[in-house]
C-alpha positions as CSV (number, residue, x, y, z in Angstrom):
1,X,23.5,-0.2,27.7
2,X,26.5,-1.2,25.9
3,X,27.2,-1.4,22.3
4,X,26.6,-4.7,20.8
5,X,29.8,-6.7,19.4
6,X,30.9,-7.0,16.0
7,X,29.1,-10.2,15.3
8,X,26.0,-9.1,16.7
9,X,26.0,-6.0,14.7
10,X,26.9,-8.1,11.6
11,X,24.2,-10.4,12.4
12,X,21.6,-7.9,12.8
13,X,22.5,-6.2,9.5
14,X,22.5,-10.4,7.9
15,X,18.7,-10.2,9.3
16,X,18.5,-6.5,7.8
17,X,19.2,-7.9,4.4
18,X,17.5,-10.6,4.3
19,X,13.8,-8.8,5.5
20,X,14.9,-6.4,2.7
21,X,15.4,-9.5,-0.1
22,X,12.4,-10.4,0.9
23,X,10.0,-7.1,1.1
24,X,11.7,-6.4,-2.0
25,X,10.0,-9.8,-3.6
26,X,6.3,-8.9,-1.9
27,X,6.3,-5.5,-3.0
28,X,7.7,-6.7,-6.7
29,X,4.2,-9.3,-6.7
30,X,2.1,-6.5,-5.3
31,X,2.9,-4.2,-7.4
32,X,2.3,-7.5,-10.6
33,X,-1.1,-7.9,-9.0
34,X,-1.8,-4.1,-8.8
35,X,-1.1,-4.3,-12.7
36,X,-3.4,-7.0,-13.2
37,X,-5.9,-5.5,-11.1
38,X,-5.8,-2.1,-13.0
39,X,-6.4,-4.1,-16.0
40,X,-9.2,-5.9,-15.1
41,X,-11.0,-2.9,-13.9
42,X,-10.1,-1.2,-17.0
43,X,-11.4,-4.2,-18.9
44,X,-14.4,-4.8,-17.2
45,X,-13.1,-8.0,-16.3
46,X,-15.0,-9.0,-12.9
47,X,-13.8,-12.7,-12.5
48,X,-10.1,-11.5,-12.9
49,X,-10.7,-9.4,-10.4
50,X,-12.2,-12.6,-8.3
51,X,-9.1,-14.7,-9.0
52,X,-7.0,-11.9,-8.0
53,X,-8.6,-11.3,-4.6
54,X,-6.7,-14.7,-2.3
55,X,-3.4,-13.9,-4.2
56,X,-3.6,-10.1,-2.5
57,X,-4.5,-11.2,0.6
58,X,-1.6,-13.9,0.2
59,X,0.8,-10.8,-0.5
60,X,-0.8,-8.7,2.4
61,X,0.1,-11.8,5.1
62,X,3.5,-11.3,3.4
63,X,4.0,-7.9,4.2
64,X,2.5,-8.5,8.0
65,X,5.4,-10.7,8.1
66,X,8.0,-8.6,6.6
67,X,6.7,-5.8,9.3
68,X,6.6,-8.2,12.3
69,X,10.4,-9.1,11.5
70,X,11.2,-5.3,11.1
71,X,9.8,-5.1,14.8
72,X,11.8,-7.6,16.1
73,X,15.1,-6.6,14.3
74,X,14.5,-3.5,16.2
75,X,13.4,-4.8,19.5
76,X,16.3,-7.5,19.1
77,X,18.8,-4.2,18.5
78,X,17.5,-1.8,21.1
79,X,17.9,-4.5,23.6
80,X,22.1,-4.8,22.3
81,X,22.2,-0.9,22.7
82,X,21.3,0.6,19.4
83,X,19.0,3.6,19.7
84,X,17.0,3.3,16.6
85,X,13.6,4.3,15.6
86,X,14.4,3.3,11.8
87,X,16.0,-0.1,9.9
88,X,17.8,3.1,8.2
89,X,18.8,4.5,11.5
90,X,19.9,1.1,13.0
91,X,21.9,-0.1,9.9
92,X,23.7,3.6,10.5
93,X,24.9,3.6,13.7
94,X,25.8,-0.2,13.2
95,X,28.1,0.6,10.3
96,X,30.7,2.0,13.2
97,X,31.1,-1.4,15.0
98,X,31.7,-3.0,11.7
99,X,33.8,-0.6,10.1
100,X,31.7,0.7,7.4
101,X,30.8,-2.5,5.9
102,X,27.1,-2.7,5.7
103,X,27.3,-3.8,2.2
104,X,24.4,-2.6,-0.1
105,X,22.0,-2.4,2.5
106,X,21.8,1.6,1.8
107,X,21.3,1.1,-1.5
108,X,18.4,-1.7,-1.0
109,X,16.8,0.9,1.1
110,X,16.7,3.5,-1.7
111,X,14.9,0.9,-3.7
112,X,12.7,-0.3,-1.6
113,X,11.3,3.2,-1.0
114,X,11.4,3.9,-4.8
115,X,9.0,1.0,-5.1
116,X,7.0,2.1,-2.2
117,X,6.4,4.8,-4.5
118,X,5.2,3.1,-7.4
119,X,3.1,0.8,-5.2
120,X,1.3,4.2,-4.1
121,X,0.9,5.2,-7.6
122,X,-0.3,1.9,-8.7
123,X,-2.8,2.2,-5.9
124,X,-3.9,5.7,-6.8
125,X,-4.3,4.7,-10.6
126,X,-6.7,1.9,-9.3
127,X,-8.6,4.0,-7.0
128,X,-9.8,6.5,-9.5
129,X,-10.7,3.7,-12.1
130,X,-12.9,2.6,-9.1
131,X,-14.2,5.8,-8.7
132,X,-15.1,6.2,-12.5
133,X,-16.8,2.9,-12.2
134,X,-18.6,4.3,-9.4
135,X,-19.5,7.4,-11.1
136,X,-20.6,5.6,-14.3
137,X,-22.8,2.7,-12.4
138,X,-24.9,5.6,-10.4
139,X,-25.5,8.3,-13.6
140,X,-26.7,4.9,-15.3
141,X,-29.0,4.6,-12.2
142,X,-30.0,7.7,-12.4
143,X,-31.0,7.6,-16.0
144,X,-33.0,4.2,-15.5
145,X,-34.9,5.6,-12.1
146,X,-35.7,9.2,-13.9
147,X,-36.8,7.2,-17.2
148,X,-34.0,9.5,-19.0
149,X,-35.4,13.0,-18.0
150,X,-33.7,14.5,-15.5
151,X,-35.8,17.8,-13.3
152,X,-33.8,20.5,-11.9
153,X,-32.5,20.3,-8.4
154,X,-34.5,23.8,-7.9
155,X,-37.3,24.5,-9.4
156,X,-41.3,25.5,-9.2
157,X,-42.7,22.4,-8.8
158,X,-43.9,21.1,-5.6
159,X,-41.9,17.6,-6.6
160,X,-38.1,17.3,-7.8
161,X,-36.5,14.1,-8.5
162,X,-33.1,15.7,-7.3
163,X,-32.6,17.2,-4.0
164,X,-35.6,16.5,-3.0
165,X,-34.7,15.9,0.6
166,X,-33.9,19.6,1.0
167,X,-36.9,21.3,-1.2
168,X,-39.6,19.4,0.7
169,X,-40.9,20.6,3.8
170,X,-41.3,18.1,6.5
């Protein structure tokens, strides 16, 4: 295969930007709706959490988007003659046919991982309030079915309101 030409190069790395602008917007509302989220778990606030639901799925069609574009950028550049597994990679071995100038695109890639980042943080911080919530609801369950008195796992009697799965013989 043969290198692509200068325009095709430049053209490609247009495209590059451009799916960069825009992942950079998605993951800039996902991480806003991660934030809410956190809050209205935190808050207890269940029909925040409702409104919040068609928005994240909105942003999650967004980034399907963003990664079928990626896909075809690198399709669309394999097929000119650039061996590239990466946007990184591609924008790389493109900066030869156009003497360098690839602009900020490095730069954009830095931040979009940065925010990657905090979009896996945010989603951490969210799971363990879930967790918590989790944790409470069921001890609260636990209190109402064992009226409040909780019997050993292990213990003498031929009944145990824990564990009683394993002490009872079939």
């Amino acid at each position: 295969m043969t290198a692509p030409t200068q325009d095709q190069a430049q053209q490609i790395l247009g495209d590059v930007g451009g799916l960069l602008q825009d992942l950079t917007e998605v993951q800039t509302s996902l991480l806003s709706v991660l934030h809410q989220k956190r809050e209205a778990m935190a808050n207890g606030e269940i029909q925040q959490l409702s409104d919040l639901q068609p928005i994240e799925e909105e942003i999650n069609g967004r980034l399907k988007a963003c990664f079928e574009r990626r896909s075809e950028i690198l399709q669309r550049g394999q097929s000119q003659g650039v061996a590239a597994t990466t946007l990184a990679e591609m924008t790389n071995h493109l900066s030869d046919q156009t003497d360098g100038k690839i602009g900020n695109l490095q730069e954009q890639f830095q931040e979009s991982r940065d925010r990657i980042r905090d979009l896996q943080l945010e989603h951490l911080t969210n799971w363990v309030i879930a967790q918590k919530s989790l944790l409470h609801v069921s001890q609260i369950l636990e209190i109402v079915a064992t009226g409040g008195k909780i019997k050993p796992t292990y213990g003498k009697d031929d009944f145990c309101a824990r564990g009683a799965l394993v002490d009872h013989e079939a």
